[in-house]
C-alpha positions as CSV (number, residue, x, y, z in Angstrom):
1,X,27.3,-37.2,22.5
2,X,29.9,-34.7,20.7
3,X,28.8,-30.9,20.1
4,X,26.8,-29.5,16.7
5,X,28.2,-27.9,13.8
6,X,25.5,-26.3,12.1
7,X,25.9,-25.9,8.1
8,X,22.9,-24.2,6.5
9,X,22.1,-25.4,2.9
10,X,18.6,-24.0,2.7
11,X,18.0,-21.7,0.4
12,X,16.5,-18.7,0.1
13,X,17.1,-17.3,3.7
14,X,16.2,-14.3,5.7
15,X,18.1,-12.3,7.7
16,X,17.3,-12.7,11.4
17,X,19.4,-10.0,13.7
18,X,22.1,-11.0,15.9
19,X,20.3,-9.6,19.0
20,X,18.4,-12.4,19.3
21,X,20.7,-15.0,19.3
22,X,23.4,-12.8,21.3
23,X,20.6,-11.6,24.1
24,X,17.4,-13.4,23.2
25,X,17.8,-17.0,23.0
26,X,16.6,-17.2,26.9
27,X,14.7,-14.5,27.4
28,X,11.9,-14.7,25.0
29,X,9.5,-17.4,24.8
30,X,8.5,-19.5,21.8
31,X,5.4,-17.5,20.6
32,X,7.2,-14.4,20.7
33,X,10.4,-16.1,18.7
34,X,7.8,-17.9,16.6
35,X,5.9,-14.3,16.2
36,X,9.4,-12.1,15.1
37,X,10.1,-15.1,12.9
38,X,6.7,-14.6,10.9
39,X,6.8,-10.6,11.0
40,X,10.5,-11.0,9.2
41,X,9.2,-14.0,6.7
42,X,6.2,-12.0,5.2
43,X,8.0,-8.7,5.5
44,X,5.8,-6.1,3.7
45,X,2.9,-8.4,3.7
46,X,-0.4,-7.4,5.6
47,X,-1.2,-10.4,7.9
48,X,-3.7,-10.1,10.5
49,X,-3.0,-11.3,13.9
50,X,-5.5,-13.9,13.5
51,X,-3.5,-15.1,10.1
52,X,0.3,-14.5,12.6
53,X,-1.3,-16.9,15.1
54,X,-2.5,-19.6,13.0
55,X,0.3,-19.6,11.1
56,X,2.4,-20.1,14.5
57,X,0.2,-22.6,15.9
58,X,-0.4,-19.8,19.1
59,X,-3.8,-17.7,20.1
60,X,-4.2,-14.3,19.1
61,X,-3.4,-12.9,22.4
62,X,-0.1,-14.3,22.7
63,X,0.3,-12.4,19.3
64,X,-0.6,-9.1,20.8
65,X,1.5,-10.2,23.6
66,X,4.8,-10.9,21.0
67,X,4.9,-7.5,19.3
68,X,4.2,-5.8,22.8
69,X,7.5,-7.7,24.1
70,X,9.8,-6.8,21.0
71,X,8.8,-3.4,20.9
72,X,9.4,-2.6,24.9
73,X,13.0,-4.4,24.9
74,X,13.9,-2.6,21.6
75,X,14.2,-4.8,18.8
76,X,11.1,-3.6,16.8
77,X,9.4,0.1,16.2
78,X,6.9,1.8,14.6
79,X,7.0,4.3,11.7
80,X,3.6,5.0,11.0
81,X,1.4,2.3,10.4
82,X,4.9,0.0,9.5
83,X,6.5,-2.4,12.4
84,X,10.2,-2.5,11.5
85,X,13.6,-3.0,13.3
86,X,14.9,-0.8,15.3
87,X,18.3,0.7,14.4
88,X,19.9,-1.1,17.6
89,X,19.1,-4.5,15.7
90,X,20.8,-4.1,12.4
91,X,24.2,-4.9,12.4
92,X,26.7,-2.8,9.8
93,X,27.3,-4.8,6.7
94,X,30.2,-6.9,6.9
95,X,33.1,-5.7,4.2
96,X,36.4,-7.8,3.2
97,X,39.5,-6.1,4.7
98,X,41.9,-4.3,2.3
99,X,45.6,-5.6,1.2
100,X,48.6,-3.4,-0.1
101,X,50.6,-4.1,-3.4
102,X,53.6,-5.9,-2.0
103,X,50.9,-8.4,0.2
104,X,49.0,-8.9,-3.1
105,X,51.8,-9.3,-5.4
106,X,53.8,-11.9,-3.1
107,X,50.6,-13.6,-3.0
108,X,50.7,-13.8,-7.0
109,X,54.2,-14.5,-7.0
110,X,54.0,-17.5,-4.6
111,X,50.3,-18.9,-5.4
112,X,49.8,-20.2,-8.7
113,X,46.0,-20.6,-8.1
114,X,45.7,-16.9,-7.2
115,X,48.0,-15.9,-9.7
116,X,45.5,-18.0,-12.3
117,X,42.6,-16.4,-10.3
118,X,43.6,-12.7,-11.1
119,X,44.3,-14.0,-14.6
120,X,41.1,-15.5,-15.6
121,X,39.3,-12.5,-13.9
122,X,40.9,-10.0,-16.1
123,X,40.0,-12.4,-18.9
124,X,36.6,-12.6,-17.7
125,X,35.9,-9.1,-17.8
126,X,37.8,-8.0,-20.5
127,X,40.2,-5.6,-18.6
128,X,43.0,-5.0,-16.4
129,X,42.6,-5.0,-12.7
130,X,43.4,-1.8,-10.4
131,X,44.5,-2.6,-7.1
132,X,41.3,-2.4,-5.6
133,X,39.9,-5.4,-7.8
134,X,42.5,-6.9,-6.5
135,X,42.6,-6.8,-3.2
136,X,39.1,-7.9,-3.4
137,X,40.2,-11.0,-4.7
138,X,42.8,-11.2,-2.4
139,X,40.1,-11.4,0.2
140,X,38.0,-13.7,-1.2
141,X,40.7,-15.6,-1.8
142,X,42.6,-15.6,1.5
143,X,39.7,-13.8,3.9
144,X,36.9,-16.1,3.2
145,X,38.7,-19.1,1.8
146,X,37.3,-19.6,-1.7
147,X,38.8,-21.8,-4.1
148,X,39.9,-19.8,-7.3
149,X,36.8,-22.1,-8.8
150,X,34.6,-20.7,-6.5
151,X,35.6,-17.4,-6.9
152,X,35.7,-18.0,-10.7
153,X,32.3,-18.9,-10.6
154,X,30.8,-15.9,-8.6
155,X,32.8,-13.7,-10.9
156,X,31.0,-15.6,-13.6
157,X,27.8,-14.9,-12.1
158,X,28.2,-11.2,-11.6
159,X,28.6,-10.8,-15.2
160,X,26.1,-12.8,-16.2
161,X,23.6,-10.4,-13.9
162,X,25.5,-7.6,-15.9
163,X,26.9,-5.9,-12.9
164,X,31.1,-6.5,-12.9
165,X,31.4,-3.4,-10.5
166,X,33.8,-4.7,-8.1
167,X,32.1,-3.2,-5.2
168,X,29.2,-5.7,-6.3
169,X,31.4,-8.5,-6.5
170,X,32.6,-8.2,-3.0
171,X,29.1,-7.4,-2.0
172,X,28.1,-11.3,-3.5
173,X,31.0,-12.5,-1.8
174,X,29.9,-11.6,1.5
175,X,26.3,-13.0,0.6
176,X,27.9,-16.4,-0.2
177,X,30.1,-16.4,2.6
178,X,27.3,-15.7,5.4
179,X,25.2,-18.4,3.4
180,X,27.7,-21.2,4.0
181,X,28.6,-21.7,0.0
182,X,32.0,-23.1,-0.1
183,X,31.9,-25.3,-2.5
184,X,31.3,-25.3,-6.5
185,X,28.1,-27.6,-6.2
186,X,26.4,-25.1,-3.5
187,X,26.7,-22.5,-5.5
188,X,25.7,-24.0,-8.9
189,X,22.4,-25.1,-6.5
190,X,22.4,-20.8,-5.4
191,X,23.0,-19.8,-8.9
192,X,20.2,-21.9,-10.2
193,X,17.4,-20.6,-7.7
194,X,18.1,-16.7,-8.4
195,X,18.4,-17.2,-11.7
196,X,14.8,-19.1,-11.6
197,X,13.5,-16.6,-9.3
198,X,14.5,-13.8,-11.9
199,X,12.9,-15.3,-14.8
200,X,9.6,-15.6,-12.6
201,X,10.1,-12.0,-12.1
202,X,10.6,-11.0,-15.6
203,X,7.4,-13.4,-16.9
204,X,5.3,-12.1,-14.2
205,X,5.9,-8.5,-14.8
206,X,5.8,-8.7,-18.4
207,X,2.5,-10.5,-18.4
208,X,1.5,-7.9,-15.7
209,X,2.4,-5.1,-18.3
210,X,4.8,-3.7,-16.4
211,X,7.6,-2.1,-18.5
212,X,10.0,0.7,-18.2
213,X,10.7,0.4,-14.3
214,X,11.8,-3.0,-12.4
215,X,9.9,-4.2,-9.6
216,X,9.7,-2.7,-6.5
217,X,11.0,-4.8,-3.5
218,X,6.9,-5.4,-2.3
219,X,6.1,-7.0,-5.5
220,X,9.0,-9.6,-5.7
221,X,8.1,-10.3,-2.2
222,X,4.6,-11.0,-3.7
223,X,5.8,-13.0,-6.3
224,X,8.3,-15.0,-4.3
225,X,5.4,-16.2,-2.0
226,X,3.2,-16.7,-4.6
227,X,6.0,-19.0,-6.3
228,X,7.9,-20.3,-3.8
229,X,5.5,-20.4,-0.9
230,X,2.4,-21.2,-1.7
231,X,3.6,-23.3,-4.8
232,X,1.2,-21.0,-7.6
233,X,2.5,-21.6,-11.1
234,X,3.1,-19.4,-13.9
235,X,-0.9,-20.0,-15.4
236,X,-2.5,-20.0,-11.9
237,X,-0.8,-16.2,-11.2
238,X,-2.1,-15.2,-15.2
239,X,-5.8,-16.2,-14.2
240,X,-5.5,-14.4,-10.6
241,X,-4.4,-11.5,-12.5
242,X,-7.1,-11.5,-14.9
243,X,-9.7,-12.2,-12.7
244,X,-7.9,-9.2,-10.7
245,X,-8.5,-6.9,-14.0
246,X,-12.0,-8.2,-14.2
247,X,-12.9,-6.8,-10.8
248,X,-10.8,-4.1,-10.2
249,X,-10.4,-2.6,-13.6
250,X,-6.5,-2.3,-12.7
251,X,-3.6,-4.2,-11.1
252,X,-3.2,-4.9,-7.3
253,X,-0.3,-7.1,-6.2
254,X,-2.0,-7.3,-2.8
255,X,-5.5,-8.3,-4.6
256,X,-4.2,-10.7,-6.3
257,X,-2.4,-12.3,-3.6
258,X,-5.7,-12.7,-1.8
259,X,-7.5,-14.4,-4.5
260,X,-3.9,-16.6,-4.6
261,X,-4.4,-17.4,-0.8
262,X,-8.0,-18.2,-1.3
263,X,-7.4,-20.2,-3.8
264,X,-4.5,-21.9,-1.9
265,X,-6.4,-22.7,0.7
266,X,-9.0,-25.0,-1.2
267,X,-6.0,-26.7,-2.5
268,X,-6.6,-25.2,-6.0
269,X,-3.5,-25.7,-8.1
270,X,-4.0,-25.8,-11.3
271,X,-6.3,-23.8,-13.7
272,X,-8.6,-26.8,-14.3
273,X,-9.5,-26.3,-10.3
274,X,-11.0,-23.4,-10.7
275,X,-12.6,-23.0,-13.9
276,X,-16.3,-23.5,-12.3
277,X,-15.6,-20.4,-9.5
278,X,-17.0,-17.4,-11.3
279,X,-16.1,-15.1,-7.8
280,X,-13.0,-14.6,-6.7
281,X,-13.3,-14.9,-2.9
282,X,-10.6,-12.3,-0.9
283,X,-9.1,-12.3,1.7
284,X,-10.4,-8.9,3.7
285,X,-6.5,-8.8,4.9
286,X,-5.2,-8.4,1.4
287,X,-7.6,-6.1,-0.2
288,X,-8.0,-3.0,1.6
289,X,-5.6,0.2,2.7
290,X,-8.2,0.8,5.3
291,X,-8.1,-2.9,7.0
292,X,-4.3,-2.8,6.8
293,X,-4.3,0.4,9.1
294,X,-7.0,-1.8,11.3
295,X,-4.2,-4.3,11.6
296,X,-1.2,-2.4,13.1
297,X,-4.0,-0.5,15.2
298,X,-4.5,-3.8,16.6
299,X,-1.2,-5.1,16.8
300,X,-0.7,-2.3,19.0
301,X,-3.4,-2.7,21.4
302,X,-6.0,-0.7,20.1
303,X,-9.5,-1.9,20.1
């Protein structure tokens, strides 16, 4: 049988280090892969171990077991009450290399495509490229191999977002790049799921009431699991929120998500499921500064 060549098309994705393919792969077991996997998935989310090992399909103990490992070869620490990486796992951010003038303009003198590429940039954005801009292009172009369509289209995209900064640009690049999108039709697919995800963002804040801030990272990690995760429409987040108002008198992202897991969990997913539960039924995990401290006591070791 002939060797793999692994293309990833799934989309979103998290960011697993490098480590632990480069130094890992053998060393670790399956609940403590399976463990890091889940801490990095729900980032910012209070799980309990209990909630870690059922959603592994592993006991408790080897939980305990996981973190313990991770933490004594280096790849996760404590701040506080917070697990995080360590700064031996994160990698630098990769950046495009830089090109002079005479590179750049033989490249426009001999390449029609890049020469149209630096064109319909500059017509794009309404102005005249320094030699920064476009040596940026230049990399895209000739460092990561996108066509000038591709290129074109991420260009398109940035301006759309409102952010044209060329810095930003190459920063998008990269993104694409590490997310295998080489082609026109996987990054339509891309453009199409951020663009979704922002408008959740933007309908669940406003009918959240937040206004003159944007959303913290936490709360569009809330509201990507509530959307993407566990599948909540638009109308079943409203009535968690409301019945979150009811009770609490205020809003609480992590409330809410435990009346959303509850809910999830009876396989209530539309209003009409739930119109006969007067009590919204929480999940002790989600609702409570002092059980979250309880949880990274025990993940720990602490009794």
């Amino acid at each position: 049988m002939s060797g793999f060549i692994f293309n990833s098309n799934q989309i979103p994705m998290m960011l697993v280090p490098r480590a632990v393919a480069d130094r890992f792969l053998s060393a670790a077991t399956g609940s403590q892969l399976k463990v890091l996997l889940c801490l990095i998935r729900f980032e910012d989310l209070a799980l309990t171990p209990e909630d870690i090992a059922k959603h592994c399909g592993i006991e408790t103990d080897e939980v305990y077991a996981a973190v313990d490992f991770w933490q004594k070869n280096g790849l996760i620490c404590r701040r506080g009450a917070t697990l995080m990486l360590s700064g031996a796992a994160l990698s630098q951010p990769q950046t495009l290399p830089r090109y002079n003038s005479d590179s750049i303009l033989e490249l426009k003198e001999n390449d029609s495509s890049f020469a149209f590429l630096l064109e319909e940039t500059e017509r794009l954005l309404g102005k005249s490229l320094n030699h920064n801009d476009a040596s940026v292009l230049y990399a895209m172009y000739d460092n990561l191999g996108f066509s000038s369509e591709l290129a074109l289209q991420l260009i398109n995209f940035c301006k759309r977002s409102g952010k044209t900064n060329f810095r930003y640009i190459e920063k998008i690049a990269v993104d694409w790049y590490e997310r295998g999108i080489d082609s026109f039709e996987k990054a339509e697919h891309l453009i199409n799921l951020l663009e979704k995800r922002a408008r959740t963002e933007t309908a669940v804040a406003a009918y959240f009431g937040i206004e003159g801030r944007s959303l913290s990272k936490k709360e569009k990690e809330y509201i990507e699991s509530w959307s993407s995760v566990m599948g909540m429409s638009l109308p079943m987040i409203k009535e968690a929120y409301e019945r979150c108002i009811d009770s609490k008198g205020k809003l609480s992202f992590a409330y809410i998500n435990g009346i959303l897991s509850d809910w999830l969990k009876k396989g209530w997913k539309k209003p009409g499921d739930i119109v006969n539960d007067k009590k919204p039924a929480v999940s002790k995990s989600y609702n409570s500064g002092d059980i979250e401290k309880e949880l990274y006591k025990r993940l720990a070791g602490g009794k």
